[in-house]
N, C-alpha and C positions, 0 to 999 in steps of 0.2 A: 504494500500500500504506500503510494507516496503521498505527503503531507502539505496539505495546499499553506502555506505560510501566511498568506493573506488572512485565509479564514478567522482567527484571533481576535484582529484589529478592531471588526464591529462591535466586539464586545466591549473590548477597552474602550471605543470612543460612545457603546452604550452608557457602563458606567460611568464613566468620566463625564457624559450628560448631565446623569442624574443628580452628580455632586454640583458640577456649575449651575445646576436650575437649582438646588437648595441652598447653593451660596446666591444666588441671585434675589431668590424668594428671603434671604434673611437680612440681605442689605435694603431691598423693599421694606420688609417685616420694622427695622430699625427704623428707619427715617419714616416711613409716615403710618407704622402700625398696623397695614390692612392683614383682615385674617388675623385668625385664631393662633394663637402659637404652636399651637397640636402640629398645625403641619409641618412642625419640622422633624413627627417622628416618623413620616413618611418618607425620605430620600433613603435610609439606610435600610431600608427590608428591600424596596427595589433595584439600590444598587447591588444588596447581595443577592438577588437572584439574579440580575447580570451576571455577577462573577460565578454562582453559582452556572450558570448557561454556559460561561466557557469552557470548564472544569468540563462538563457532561461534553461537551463539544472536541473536548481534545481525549475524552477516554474512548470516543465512537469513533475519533480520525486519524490520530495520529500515530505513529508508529512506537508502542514503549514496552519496555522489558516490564518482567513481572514486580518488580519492586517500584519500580515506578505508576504503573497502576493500581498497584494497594496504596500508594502515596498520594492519589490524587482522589482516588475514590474515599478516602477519611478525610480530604479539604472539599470533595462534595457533601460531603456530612456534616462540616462545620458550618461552610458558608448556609446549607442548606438551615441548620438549626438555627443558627446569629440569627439569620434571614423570619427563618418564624419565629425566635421569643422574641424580636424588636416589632412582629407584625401584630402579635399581642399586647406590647405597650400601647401600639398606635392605635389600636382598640382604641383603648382603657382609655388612652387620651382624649379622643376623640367624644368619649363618653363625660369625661371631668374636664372640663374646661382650663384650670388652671393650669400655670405656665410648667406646674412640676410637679404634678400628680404621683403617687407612688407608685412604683413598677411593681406590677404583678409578681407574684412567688413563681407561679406560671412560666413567664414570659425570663424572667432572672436564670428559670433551672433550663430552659432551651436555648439560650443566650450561653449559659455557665458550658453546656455538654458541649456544645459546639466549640468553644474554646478547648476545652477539654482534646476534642479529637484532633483542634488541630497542633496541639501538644504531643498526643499522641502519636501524630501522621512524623512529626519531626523525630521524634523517640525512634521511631525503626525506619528512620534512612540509614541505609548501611556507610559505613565510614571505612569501610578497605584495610580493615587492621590484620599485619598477617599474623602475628600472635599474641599469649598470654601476657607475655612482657608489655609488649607496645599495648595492649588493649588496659593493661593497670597504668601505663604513664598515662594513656588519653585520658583515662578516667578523670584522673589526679587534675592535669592539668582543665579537662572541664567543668570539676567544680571549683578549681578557685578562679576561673573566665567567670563562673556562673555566680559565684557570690559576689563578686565585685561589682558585675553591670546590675544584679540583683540588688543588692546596697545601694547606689547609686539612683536607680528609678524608684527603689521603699522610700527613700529619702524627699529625693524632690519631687514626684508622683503620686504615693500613697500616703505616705506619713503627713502631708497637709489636710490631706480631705478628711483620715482619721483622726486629726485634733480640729481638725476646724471648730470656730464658733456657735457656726450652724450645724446640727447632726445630719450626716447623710444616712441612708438606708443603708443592711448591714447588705441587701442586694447588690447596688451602686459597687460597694464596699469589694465583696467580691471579686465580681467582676472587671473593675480594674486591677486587682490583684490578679487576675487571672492572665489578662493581656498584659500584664508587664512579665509574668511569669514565660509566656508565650514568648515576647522580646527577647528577654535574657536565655532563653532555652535557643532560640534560634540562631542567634548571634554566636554564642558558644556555637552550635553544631554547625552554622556554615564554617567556622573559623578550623576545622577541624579535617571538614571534608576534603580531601584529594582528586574526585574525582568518579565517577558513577554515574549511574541512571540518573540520579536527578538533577537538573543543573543546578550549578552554584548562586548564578542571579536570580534565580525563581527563587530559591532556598532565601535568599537574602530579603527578598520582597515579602515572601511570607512571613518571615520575621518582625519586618517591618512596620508590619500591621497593628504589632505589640505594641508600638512605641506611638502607635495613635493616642493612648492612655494615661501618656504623660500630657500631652496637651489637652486633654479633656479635665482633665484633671488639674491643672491651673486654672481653665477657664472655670470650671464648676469653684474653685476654692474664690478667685482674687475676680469671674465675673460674674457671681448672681447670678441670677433670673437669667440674665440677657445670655450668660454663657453659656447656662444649660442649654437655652435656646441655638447657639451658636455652634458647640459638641453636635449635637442632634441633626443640626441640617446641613454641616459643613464639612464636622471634622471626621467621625465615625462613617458616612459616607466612601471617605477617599481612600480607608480601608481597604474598602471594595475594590477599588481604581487597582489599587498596589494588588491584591488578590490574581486582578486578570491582566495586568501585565506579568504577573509571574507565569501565567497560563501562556501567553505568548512568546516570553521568552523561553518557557520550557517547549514549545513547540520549534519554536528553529534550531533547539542542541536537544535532540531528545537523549543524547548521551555526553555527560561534562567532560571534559580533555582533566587530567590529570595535574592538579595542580602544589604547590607547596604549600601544608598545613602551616596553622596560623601560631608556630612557636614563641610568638612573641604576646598573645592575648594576656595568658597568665600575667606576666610582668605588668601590662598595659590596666590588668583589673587589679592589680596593687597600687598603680599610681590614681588609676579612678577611685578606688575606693577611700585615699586620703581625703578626697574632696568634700564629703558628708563628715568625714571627721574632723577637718578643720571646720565643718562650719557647724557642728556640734560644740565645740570647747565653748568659744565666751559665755553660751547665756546657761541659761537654769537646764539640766540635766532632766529630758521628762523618758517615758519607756519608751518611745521611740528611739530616742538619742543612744539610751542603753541598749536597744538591739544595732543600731549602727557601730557602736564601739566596740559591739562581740563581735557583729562579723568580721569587722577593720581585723581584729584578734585572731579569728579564727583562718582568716585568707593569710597572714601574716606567716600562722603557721605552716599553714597548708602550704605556702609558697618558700618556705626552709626546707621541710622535705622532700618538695620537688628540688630545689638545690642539691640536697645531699643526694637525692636517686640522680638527679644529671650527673652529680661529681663520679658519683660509682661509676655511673655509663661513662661516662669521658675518658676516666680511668682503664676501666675494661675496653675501650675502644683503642685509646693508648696501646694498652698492652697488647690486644689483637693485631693492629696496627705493628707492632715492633716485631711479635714474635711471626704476623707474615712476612714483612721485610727479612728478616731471617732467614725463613724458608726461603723467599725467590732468591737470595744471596748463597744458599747452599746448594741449592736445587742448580743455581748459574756455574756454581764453581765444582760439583760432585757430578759424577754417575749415577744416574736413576735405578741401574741395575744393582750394583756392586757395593754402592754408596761410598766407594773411593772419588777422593779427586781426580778432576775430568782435565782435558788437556788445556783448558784455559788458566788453571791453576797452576797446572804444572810449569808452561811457558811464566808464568809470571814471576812465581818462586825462583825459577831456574833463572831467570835473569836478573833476580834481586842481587841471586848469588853470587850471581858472575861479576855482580858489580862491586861485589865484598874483596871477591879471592876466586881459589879454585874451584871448578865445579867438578864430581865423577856425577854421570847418569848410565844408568842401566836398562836398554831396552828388551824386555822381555817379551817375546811371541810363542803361542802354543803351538805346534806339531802336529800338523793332518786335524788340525779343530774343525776344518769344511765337512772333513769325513766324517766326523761324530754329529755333526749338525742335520749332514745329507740324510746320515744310517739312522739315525737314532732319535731325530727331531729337535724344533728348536728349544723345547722347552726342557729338557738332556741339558743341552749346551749352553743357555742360561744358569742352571745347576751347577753345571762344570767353573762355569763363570767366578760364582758366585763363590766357589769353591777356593778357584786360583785368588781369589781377591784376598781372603782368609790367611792362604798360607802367604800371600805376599806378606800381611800386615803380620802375623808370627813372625815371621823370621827376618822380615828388616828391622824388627823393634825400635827401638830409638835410634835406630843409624840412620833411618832415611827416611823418606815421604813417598810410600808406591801407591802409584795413580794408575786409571786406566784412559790410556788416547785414545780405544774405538776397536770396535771388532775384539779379536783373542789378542790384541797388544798392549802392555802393559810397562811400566815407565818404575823405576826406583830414583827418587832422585838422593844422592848419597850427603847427610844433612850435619853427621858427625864427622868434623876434619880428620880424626882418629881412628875412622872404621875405612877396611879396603873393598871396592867393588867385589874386587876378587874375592873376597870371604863369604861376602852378602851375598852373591852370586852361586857359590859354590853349597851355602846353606839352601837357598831355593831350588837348586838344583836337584839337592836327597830330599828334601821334603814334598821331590813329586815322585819318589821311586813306590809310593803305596797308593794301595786305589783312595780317588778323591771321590768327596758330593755324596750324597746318597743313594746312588746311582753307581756305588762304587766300580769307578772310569778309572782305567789308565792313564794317563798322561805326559805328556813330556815337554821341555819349552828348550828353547836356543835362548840366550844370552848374550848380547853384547855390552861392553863397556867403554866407556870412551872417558877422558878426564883434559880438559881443555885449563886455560889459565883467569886471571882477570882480564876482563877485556875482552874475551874472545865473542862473538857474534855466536849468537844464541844458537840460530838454525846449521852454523858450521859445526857446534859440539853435538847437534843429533844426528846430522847427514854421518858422522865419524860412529857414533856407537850404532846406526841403522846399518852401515857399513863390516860393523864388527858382527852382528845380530847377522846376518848373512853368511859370514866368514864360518857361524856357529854352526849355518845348519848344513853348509854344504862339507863339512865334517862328518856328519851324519847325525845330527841332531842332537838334542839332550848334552849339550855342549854348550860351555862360556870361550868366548874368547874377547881378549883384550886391542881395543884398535891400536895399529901403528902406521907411522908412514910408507906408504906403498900398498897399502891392504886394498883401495878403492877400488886398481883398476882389474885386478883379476874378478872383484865381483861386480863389475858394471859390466867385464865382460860375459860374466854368468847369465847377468841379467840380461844383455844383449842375446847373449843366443836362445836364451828362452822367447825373446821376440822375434828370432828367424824359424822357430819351430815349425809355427803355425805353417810359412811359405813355404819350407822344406816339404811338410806332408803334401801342399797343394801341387807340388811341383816335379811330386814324385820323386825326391833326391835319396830315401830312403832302399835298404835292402834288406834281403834276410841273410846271413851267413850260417852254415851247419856246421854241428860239432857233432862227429863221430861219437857213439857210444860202442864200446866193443869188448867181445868176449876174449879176458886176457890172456887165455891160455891159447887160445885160435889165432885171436887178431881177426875176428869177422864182425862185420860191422851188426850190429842189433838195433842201433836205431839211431836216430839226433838228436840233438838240443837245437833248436831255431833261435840266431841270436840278431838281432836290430843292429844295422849296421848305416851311418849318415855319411854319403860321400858329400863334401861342400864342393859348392864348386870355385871356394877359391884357395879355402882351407884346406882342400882334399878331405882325407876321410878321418875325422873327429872322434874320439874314443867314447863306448859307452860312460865309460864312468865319468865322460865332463857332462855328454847330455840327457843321461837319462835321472841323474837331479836335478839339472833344467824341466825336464817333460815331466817330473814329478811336482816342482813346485809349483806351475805353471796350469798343472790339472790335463797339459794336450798327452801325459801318458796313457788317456781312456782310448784316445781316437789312434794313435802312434799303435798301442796293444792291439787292438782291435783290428786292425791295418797288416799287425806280422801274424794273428792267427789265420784271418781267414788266406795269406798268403802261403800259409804254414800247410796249412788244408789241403788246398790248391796242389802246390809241388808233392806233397805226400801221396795226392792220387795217383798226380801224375806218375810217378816213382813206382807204389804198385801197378798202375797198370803196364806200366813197362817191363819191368824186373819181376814179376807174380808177388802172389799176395805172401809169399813167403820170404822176400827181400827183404824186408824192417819190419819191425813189431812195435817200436817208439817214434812217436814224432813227439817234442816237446819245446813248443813256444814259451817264455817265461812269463808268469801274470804276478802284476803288482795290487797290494792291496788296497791303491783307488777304484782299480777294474774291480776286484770284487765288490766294493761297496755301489759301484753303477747299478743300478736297480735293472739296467739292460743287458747283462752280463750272458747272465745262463741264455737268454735270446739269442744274445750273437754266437753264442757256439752252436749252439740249434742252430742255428743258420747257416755259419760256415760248414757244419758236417754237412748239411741238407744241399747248398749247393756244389761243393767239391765232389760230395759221392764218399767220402772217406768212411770208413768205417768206428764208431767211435771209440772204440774200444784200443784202436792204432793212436786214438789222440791219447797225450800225457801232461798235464798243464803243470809244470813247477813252479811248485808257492813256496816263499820262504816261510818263516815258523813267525815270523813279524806279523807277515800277512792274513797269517792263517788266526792269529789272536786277536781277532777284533769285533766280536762280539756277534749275538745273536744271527744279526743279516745275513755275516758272510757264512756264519755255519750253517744256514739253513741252502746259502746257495750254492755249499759244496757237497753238500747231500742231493742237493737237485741233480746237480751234474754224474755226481757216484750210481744215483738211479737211471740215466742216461746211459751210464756203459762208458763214461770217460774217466781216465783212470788220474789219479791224484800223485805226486812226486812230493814229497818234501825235501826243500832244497836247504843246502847246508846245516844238516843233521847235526847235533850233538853241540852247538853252538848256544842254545837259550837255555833259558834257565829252567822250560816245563818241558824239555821234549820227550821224556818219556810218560810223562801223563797224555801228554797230549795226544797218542799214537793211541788212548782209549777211546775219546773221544771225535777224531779223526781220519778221515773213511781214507787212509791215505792205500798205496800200490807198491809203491814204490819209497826207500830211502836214499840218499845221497850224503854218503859220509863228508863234512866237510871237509875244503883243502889244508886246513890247520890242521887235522889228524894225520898227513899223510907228510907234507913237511917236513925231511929229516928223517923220518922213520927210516931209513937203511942206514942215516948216521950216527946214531944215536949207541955208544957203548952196551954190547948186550949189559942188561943187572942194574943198570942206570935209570935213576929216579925218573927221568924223561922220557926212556926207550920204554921202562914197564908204564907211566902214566899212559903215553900216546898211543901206545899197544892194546896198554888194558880196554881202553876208549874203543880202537878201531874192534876187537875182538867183542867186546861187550854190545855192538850197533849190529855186526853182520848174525852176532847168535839169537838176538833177541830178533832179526828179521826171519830168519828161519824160523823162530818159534811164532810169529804171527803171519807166518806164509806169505813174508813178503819180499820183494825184491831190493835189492842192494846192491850201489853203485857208486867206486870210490872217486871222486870227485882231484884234479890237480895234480896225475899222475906224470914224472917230468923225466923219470929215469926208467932204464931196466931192473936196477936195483927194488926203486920202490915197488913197480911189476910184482914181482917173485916175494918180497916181503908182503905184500898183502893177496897173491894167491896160500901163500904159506898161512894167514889167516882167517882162510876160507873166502876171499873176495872173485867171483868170479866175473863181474864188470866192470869196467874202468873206463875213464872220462881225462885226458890232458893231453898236452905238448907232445907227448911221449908216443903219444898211441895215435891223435891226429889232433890237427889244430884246425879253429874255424874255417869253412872256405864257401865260398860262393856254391848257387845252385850247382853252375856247370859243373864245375871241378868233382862235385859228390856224384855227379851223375855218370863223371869218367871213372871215377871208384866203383861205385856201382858194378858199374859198365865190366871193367878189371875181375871183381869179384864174382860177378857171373860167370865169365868166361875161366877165371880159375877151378870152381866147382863144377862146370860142364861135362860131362861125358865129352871126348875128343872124335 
């Protein structure tokens, strides 16, 4: 429904009629008498069904929330009542002739309700309070608004007419008590309101009406006859007026815009309220004067405890106020996670320092964290987090300040002159050889150190331990090392070639090289290892061990893996179909343990067997005992593969610390004694702590694989010596220099080739 704005106005310039023709009829009445004075209790019944007309005119048209038409519907109820007990006066008047006939009991209690409602109507306009606190301070502060303007209109409004000379009616009496009460209730509640269904200048004109009361109420004390006559035709009228302009101006905002409550009334109804009390002191002290001096009293009071509740709130606000500044200053300078200092603190410290003296910082980063995060989820590696954060703050104790910069990287900075990187370092180091978090994880971190002078620029003394932090892990991890000069360019070179990687694979610069496995009593080949081999093209051909911790740290060892199986595949078929399917029984590509954690892993061997044709059972995937410990994922997807018919190798046997548990749990095929057991063993003095240690080891691996029906394959064989020492120890495969070194597809294929035709019938 839209709301015609217009519609209003007839009514306001109805009642507004009514009162200019009863102020007209009474400036007539004055000067030359004509007519009864009765008529002047005619204007105000008529102007309040005017204003009552409007009221019913804006409940039938215009568009209002539910509180605002229970609002308006009890100021049709009042205007409605005023409007009949004043139509009963004008009876009575009309029947008594005299200028001031007594008002009806009648016409006094229809007149008194109506006031009453629209008391009422004010009483439940909602005031938008969001809770108990704020709804006890409104309180507070509305009744001392409410005795003060209260005070104020008892005084100069009622308190005359109640001593007057001449008694008024206890009706009269009332009733003005009622509209002052209406005033001061309204006044407080606009002063409060913020905003609602009902507007604030309607709100204000309905109040307004109250304060009609006080000028009736002079005129009745200070003008007689003439003023009762004057109240009656002039003033109690414009009531009305004020009534249906509130009706129109609640018609053009049928919803008030939210404004600032009136914090300042309180104060404003202590300074009003002194005003009755000074002009109470000079003369004679009558009950009036005494109840103005109780209230002056009681608002006095009333206005100290709202003091002390604001002080408390200011206080408590204070304090809110300090201790969130706080928060956003730790929250700015901490880790949300860890609740360590976060890199802005750190940078800032670390240059305070610099500006003292020496600084050491310690870059600490965790080991395959993408892998725990991929395998295991993020909320794992949060734990884990949370975990390394812990042992930082143990074990640097009061040596340092360990922050975290982002990601699994974490910062010591070294705070005691008297403590060494190298110590702090080297204690963080053991205190991750046990499972961390609840989630008990493995873990490992690199370490760098770096120690710069006064003066030195901030971002040079991190570039140098980020430097070192590098230097740690292509060590092989779980390593500190300390920066010096010269360290930068072998690992920018590192880091360079992990950015040729990517173009290497595109460009096809990669190959596979085969290593002979063979029976060392024959010398016939039984199968290969497939090893990655990068010819550069300007470097030539690059050694696994510089890129294949590039391809690990870099993450391209999934696609690189991936890339020598199914090529692994491929030549394997091709090989048995050439040579029969009795030619080799092993092919074995080597898998790292980010290929196992790729969730696409056991897929892409399904696939390479499926499209080479290979048999899977010819396939042998060698894991080291690293790879093969890392939790749930990768055990379930070396069981996928063992149900598959592809056989498992564990590579460099006897080196960890669980491998013979491990071999319970581990659907392995095949062992590989490592090259460290094999080292030396023919030079080793028979009887010798070293010859029995390295013996006992080699002997202890090939018996126990016999006893779990598995195969055994000594790994770095370089001599004939070694040969014969470990056939002597039951070893009947062997893998090294001795026996054949890696070579290209062709070259194995003229092996091959050779070995077929040695075994041929002639």
């Amino acid at each position: 429904m839209t709301a015609d704005h217009r519609a209003p106005l007839r009514h306001v310039a109805a009642t507004f009629g009514v009162t200019a023709a009863g102020a007209l009829w009474y400036v007539l009445w004055t000067v030359t008498g004509i007519g009864p004075a009765t008529v002047s209790y005619l204007p105000l019944p008529l102007a309040a069904a005017g204003a009552a007309a409007a009221v019913l005119d804006l409940l039938r048209r215009a568009p209002l929330t539910p509180p605002a038409v229970r609002f308006w519907r009890l100021m049709l109820v009042a205007f409605g009542l005023v409007g009949a007990g004043y139509t009963v006066l004008a009876v009575a008047g009309f029947r008594d002739t005299s200028i001031l006939p007594p008002m009806p009991l009648s016409a006094a209690a229809l007149a008194g309700a109506g006031f009453l409602a629209a008391m009422w109507a004010m009483v439940r306009v909602p005031l938008g309070i969001a809770g108990a606190g704020e709804r006890w301070r409104q309180w507070l502060d509305r009744a001392i608004a409410f005795l003060g303007c209260g005070t104020v209109l008892f005084h100069f409004g009622l308190a005359p007419v109640m001593t007057a000379a001449t008694p008024w009616s206890a009706q009269t009496i009332v009733l003005l008590g009622l509209s002052r009460a209406l005033a001061a209730g309204g006044i407080t509640k606009v002063a409060y309101i913020r905003g609602g269904p009902i507007d604030r200048s309607a709100l204000r004109l309905i109040g307004s009406t109250g304060l009609t009361g006080a000028v009736v109420a002079l005129l009745l004390v200070h003008g007689g006859d003439a003023g009762s006559v004057a109240d009656q035709a002039v003033v109690m009228p414009f009531a009305a007026v004020l009534g249906a302009l509130a009706v129109r101006r609640q018609w053009q905002h049928a919803a008030a815009g939210r404004g600032r409550a009136g914090v300042w009334l309180p104060y404003l109804a202590v300074a009003a309220v002194d005003v009755p009390l000074i002009a109470v002191i000079p003369g004679e002290l009558t009950t009036a004067d005494r109840l103005v001096i109780a209230a002056s009293v009681l608002v006095t009071g009333l206005v100290t405890v709202r003091q002390f509740v604001a002080f408390r709130e200011n206080a408590r606000l204070l304090a809110d106020k300090r201790a969130s500044q706080e928060r956003l200053e730790h929250d700015a300078t901490h880790d949300g996670l860890t609740g360590l200092p976060n890199r802005a603190l750190f940078r800032q410290r670390l240059a305070a320092q610099l500006d003292r003296g020496d600084a050491t910082v310690l870059l600490v980063d965790l080991d395959d964290f993408k892998r725990i995060n991929d395998s295991l989820g993020h909320d794992v590696g949060d734990h884990l987090l949370i975990a390394v954060a812990a042992v930082l703050r143990r074990e640097t104790g009061a040596d340092g300040l360990p922050v975290r910069l982002g990601g699994d990287e974490f910062a010591v900075l070294v705070t005691d002159p008297t403590a060494l990187g190298e110590t702090i370092a080297q204690r963080v180091l053991d205190a991750f050889t046990g499972p961390l978090s609840e989630h008990r994880l493995l873990a490992h971190a690199s370490v760098g150190i770096a120690t710069a002078s006064a003066g030195t620029p901030l971002d040079s003394l991190l570039r140098d331990a980020d430097v070192a932090m590098y230097a740690a892990k292509q060590r092989g991890k779980a390593n500190w090392v300390r920066y010096h000069d010269g360290m930068a360019q072998p690992v920018a070179s590192h880091a360079q070639l992990g950015g040729e990687l990517r173009r290497a694979l595109d460009a096809g610069e990669f190959t596979v090289h085969y290593q002979p496995i063979i029976a060392i009593r024959t010398g016939r080949i039984v199968g290969v290892e497939a090893l990655a081999r990068w010819q550069h093209p300007t470097r030539g051909m690059i050694s696994p061990a510089e890129f294949i911790p590039a391809a690990e740290s870099t993450g391209l060892i999934v696609p690189l893996g991936r890339w020598v199986l199914r090529e692994t595949c491929r030549q394997a078929a091709a090989w048995l179909a050439e040579f029969g399917s009795d030619a080799l029984q092993k092919f074995g590509p080597n898998v790292s343990a980010r290929q196992l954690h790729d969730p696409d892993f056991v897929s892409d061997v399904q696939s390479a067997l499926a499209d080479s044709g290979l048999p899977a059972d010819r396939l042998v995937l060698e894991l080291t005992e690293s790879a093969v410990l890392r939790g749930p994922q990768v055990s379930r997807a070396l069981f996928r593969l063992h149900a598959l018919g592809v056989r498992l190798a564990l590579d460099d046997f006897g080196t960890g610390e669980s491998s013979l548990s491990l071999l319970r749990a581990f659907p392995a095929a095949i062992i590989k004694l490592d090259k460290s057991f094999v080292d030396g063993i023919e030079l080793d003095p028979p009887g010798s702590p070293e010859a029995d240690a390295r013996q006992a080891v080699a002997r202890a691996v090939v018996q126990l694989s016999l006893a779990l029906g598995l195969d055994t394959v000594a790994e770095g064989i370089e001599n004939a010596a070694q040969a014969d020492r470990l056939i002597e120890l039951g070893y009947s495969l062997g893998q090294g220099y001795h026996l054949a070194r890696p070579m290209p597809a062709t070259e194995m294929t003229q092996l091959l080739s050779t070995q077929r035709d040695l075994v041929s019938p002639s």
